[in-house]
N, C-alpha and C positions, 0 to 999 in steps of 0.2 A: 232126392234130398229135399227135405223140408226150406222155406222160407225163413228166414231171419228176422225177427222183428222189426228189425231197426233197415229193411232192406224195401224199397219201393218195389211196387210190381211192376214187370215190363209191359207195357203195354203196344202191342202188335203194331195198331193202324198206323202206328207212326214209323215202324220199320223198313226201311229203306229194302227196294230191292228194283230188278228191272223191270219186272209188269208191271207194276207202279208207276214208275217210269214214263214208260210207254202211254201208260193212260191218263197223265197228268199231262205230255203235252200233246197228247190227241185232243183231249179236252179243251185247253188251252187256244188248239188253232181253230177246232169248231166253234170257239168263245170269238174268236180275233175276225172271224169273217161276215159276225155279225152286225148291223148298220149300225151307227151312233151317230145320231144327227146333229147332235152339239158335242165338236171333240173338247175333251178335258186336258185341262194344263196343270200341272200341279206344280211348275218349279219354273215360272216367267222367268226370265231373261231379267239382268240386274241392269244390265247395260247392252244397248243394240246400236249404239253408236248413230252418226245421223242422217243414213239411207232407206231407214222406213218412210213410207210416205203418209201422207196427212191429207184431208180432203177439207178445203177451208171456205165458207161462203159467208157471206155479208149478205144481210136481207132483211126486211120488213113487213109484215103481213097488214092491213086493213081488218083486219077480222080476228077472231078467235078461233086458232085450231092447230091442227096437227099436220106436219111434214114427214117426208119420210125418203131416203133414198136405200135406193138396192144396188148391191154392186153383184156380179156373175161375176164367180169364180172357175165356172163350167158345172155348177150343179144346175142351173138355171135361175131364176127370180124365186127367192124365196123368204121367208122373215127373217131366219136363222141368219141370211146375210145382207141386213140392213142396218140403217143408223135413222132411229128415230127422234122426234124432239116436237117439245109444245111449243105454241106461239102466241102471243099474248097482239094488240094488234097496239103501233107505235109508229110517229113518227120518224124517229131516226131509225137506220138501218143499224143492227149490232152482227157482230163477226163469230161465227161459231169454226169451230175447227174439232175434226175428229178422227182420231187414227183407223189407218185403211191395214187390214190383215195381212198378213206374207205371203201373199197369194198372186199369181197373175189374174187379174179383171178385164176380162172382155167387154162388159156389158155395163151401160148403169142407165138409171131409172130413177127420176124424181117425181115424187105423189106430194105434189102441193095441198094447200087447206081446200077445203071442199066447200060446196053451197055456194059458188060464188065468191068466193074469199078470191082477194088477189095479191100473189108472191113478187113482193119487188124486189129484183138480185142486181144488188149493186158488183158483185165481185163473187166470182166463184173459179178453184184452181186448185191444182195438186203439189204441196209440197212438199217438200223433205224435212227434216229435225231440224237444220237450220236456218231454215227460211226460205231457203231458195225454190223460187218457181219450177215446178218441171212442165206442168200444162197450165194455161187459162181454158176457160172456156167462154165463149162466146154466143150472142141471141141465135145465130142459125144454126148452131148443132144441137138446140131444144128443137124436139119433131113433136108434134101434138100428138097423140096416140086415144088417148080414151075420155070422153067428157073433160076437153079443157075447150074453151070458149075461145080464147084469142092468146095471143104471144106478140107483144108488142113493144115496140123499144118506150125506152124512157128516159130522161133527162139523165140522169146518171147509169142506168141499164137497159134493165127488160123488165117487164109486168107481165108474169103468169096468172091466167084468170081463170079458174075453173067455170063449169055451168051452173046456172043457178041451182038446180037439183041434183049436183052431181055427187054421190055418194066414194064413189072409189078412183078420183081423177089422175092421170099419170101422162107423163111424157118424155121417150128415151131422150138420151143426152146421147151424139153421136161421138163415138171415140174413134179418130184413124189408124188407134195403135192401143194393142194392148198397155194395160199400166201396169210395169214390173218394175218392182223396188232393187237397187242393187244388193247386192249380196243375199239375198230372201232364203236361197238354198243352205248357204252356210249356221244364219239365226235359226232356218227350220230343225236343221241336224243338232243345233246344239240345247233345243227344247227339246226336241223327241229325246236325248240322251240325259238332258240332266231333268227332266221331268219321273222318265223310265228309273232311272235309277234313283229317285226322292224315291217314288212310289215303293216302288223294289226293295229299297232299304223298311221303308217302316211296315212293311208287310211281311218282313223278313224277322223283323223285332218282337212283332204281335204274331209270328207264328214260332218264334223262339221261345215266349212266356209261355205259349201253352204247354209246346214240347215240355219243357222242364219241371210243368207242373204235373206231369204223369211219368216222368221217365227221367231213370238216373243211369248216364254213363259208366259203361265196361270199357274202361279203357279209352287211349288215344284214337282207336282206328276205329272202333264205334261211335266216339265222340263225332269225328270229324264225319264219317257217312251220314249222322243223321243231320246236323248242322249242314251240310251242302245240299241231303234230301231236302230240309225246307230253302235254302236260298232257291233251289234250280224253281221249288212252286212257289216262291217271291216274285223272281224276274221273269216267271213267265205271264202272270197273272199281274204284274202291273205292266206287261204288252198288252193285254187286252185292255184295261183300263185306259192305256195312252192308245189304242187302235187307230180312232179317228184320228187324232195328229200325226200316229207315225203312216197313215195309208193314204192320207191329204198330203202329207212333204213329200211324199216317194211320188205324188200323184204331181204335184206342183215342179218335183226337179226336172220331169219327163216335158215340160213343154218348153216348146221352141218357137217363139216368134217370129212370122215373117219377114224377112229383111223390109228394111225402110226404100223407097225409094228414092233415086239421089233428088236433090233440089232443095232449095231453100226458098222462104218468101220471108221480106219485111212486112208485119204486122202491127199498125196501127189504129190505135181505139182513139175518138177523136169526134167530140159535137162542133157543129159550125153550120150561123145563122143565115147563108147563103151556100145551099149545097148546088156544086155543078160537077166538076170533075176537077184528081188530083192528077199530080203527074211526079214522076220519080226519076231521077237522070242519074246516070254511074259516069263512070270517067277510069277506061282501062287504059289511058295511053293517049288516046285522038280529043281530047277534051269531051266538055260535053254537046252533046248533039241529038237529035229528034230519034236517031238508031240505036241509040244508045238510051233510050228512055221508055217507062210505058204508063199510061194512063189509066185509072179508074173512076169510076162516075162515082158519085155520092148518092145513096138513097135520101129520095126527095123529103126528109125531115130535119128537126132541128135537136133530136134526139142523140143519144151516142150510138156510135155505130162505129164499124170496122172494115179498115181497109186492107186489102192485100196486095203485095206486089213481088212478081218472082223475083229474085235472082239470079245473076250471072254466075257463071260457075269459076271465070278466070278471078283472080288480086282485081282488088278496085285502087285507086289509090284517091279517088274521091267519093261522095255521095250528095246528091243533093234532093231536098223535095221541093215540090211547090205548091204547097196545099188548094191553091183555086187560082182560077184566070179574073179574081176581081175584089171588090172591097167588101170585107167578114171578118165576125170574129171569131174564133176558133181557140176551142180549148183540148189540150193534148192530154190525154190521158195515161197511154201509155205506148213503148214501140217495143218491138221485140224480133227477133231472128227467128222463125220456126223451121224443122223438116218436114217431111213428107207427113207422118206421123202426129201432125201436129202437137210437136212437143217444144217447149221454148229451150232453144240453144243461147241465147244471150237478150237480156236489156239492156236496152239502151236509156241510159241515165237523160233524166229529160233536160238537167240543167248542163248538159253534155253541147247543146244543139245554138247555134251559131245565125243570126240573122243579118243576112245580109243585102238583103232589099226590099222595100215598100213596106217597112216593120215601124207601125206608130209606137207601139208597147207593148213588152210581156211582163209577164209576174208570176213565178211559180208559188205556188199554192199549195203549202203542206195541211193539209188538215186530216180530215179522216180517210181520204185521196189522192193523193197528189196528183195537181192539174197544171199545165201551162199555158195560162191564159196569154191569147195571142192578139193582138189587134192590128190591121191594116190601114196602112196612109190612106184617108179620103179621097180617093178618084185615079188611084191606080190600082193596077192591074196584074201583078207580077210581084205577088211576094215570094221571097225564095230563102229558105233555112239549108245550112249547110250542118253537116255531123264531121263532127271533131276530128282530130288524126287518131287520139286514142280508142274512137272508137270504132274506125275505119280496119285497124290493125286489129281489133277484138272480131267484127265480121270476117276480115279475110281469114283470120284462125277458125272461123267457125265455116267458111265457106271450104277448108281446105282439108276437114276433117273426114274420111270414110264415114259414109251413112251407118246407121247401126241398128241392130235390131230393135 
């Protein structure tokens, strides 16, 4: 029977059937195993609430140039995953903060300015959306690795100084524990699906206008096979296009990090212009006493630096420090609870902290750091700060928690 004028031609390619089928997602998965070095997102997240984490430093250059840090996600060091930024050279230190991927980070790597340029890191630390610290870091977990000249402390931090001719300077940041964001696995699943299904829909749309513009439905049950023929090559082919994110979160759910070790140490950052040794006393029950206490020397400068000191694992129902056996000033800068993992479990709020002998004056210091300047009585010997009850009970809660991964 002849064609009808007024009748569109069928046109074949688009007829649905199962060889078709079959070679559209054969197609599809030989497309989906191919590498994509930059995965694509096409439908971010409107809200991810506030357990991404964030990687925040305060710093100052002398020079003109370029920084750069890398985080390992297990591809190794590569550009695809770093956070780059220019430096102009100033004296104040300015605060940069950059969001860290949904990823577990093994590794990181900081490429300071080159030629000799020197990186002053007044503060550097991981936190979450709200603010809250989850790591600091500190001058000895910077390792010199490739043309850095010195790593030296500084009145308010560390001085990273490359070599004078150094073209490509870098130095790992040691991490005791991987950095995994909470909930990372849930926010991944919910990009790979609402990403897949943007894509899918509008590939679904622009392969509907073609269909229609060569082909007119016979019917409801040709209608409907050919309309699901193009969705099935929509949502296969924007699996390929989402590949990299959906073969990174499936890669990301699979890891398990290490259990943490149990233990805990207090962690204090802390300049003082007579350094000897501190000493730290607990009080489970017998008051305090010499066995119940343990000591650390000061590195011989007048720079900031960082003290450690385990803790007990029983309830304390006191804590005391004592920063030196003599007369100095001493400025506090921060204290904090860590794990194994050196991850901060609690600060300790500095205007928290209780002096109760040989204290000439303090004064906390809100500025672009908060500091607690300390002063000691002229010709004694035995200054001693005590921490609070609220925040003896915030330690024992942290001392009483299961380690975690």
């Amino acid at each position: 029977m002849s064609q009808t004028s007024n009748e569109r031609p069928v046109c074949k390619m688009f007829r649905p059937s199962l060889k078709r089928s079959f070679v559209t997602v054969g197609l599809a998965l030989a497309l989906f195993f191919l590498p994509q070095d930059v995965p694509l997102q096409y439908y971010p997240l409107e809200s991810v609430g506030d357990d991404p984490l964030y990687l925040q430093i305060t710093c100052a250059v002398d020079k003109s140039g370029d920084a750069q840090i890398f985080y390992n996600t297990s591809a190794g060091i590569n550009p695809q995953e770093s956070i780059y930024w220019p430096l102009s050279p100033t004296e104040h230190a300015y605060t940069y903060t950059f969001p860290l991927p949904d990823a577990p980070i093994g590794e990181l790597r900081l490429d300071p300015v080159s030629g000799g340029g020197a990186l002053i890191i007044r503060q550097m630390r991981i936190i979450d959306r709200r603010g809250t610290q989850i790591q600091r870091f500190t001058k000895d977990q910077f390792i010199p690795l490739h043309e850095i000249s010195s790593i030296s402390p500084a009145p308010d931090g560390w001085t990273i100084v490359s070599e004078p001719n150094a073209t490509d300077p870098y130095a790992r940041i040691d991490l005791y524990s991987p950095l995994v964001a909470k909930g990372l696995n849930h926010r991944n699943f919910l990009r790979c699906l609402y990403s897949w299904s943007y894509l899918g829909l509008m590939l679904w749309i622009l392969l509907l206008a073609v269909l229609f513009t060569f082909y007119r439905p016979r019917g409801w049950k040709d209608l409907v096979s050919h309309v699901s023929f193009m969705a099935l090559i929509a949502l296969l082919f924007s699996a390929v296009g989402n590949r990299g994110l959906i073969k990174n979160s499936f890669h990301y759910s699979r890891f398990v990090p290490a259990a943490t070790k149990p233990g805990f140490q207090l962690e204090i950052d802390l300049r003082i212009d007579h350094p000897a040794y501190a000493q730290l006393f607990w009080d489970r029950g017998q008051g305090f006493n010499e066995s119940d206490s343990v000591r650390r020397d000061y590195e011989t400068h007048p720079n900031l630096q960082t003290l450690r000191f385990p803790l007990p694992a029983g309830p304390l129902k006191a804590l005391r420090f004592d920063p030196l056996d003599g007369e100095a000033q001493i400025d506090l800068r921060e204290i904090r609870v860590i794990d194994a993992g050196n991850r901060t479990r609690a600060t300790v709020p500095l205007d928290s902290l209780q002096f109760h002998q040989d204290i000439l004056s303090h004064a906390l210091h809100r500025d672009t750091m908060e500091t607690l300047e300390i002063k000691t009585q002229p010709g004694r010997k035995d200054p001693i700060l005590m921490f609070d009850s609220t925040t003896i009970t915030e330690i024992n809660r942290v001392l009483q928690e299961t380690p975690t991964r």
